[in-house]
N, C-alpha and C positions, 0 to 999 in steps of 0.2 A: 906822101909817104909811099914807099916801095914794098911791093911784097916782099921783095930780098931783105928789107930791113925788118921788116915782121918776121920772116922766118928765122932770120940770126936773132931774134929777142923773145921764139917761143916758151923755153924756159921762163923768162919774167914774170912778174905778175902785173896782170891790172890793177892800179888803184884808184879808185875814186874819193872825191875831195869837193868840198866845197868851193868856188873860186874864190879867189881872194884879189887885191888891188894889184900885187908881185905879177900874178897872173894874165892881164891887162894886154900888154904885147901881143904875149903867144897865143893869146884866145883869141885877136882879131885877125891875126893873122893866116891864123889855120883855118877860121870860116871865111876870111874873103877868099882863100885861096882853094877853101871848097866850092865856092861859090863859082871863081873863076872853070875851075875843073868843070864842073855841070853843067852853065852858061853858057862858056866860051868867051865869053866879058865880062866886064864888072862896070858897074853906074856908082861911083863911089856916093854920090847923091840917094841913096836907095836905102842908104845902112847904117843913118846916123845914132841908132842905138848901141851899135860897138864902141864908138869914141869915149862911152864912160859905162862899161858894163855892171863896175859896181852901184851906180847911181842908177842908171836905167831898170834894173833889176834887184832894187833894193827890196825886201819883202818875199821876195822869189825864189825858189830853190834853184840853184844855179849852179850844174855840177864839174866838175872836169875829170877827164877819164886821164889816168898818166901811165907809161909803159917804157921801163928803162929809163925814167925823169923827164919824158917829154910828155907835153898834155897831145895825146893824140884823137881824143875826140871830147865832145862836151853835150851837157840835157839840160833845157831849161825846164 
């Protein structure tokens, strides 16, 4: 995500939400691809807890941050 698009959506509010199953997608994809960012790679072998987040973390507070309907960050 771009600052540009942060600043066009300072008005918005954060929400935070529990994750749910819906969620699944955009939640692995936004940490491999934070992942990628920090790395410079990705070992897709490294992260098999994302393939089923709600299972992996059943029991777990599991949260998603959302900004203009996108989950843009998340807290285990």
């Amino acid at each position: 995500m771009t600052s540009a698009w942060l600043s066009n959506h300072e008005t918005d509010e954060i929400i935070l939400q529990p994750f749910c199953p819906a969620d699944q997608a955009e939640v692995k994809d936004l940490i491999l691809t934070g992942l990628v960012e920090h790395w410079g790679t990705l070992d897709a072998t490294k992260n098999p807890d994302l393939n089923e987040i709600g299972v992996t973390y059943r029991g777990a507070t599991f949260l998603v941050a959302r900004l203009a309907g996108r989950i843009v960050s998340t807290r285990r």
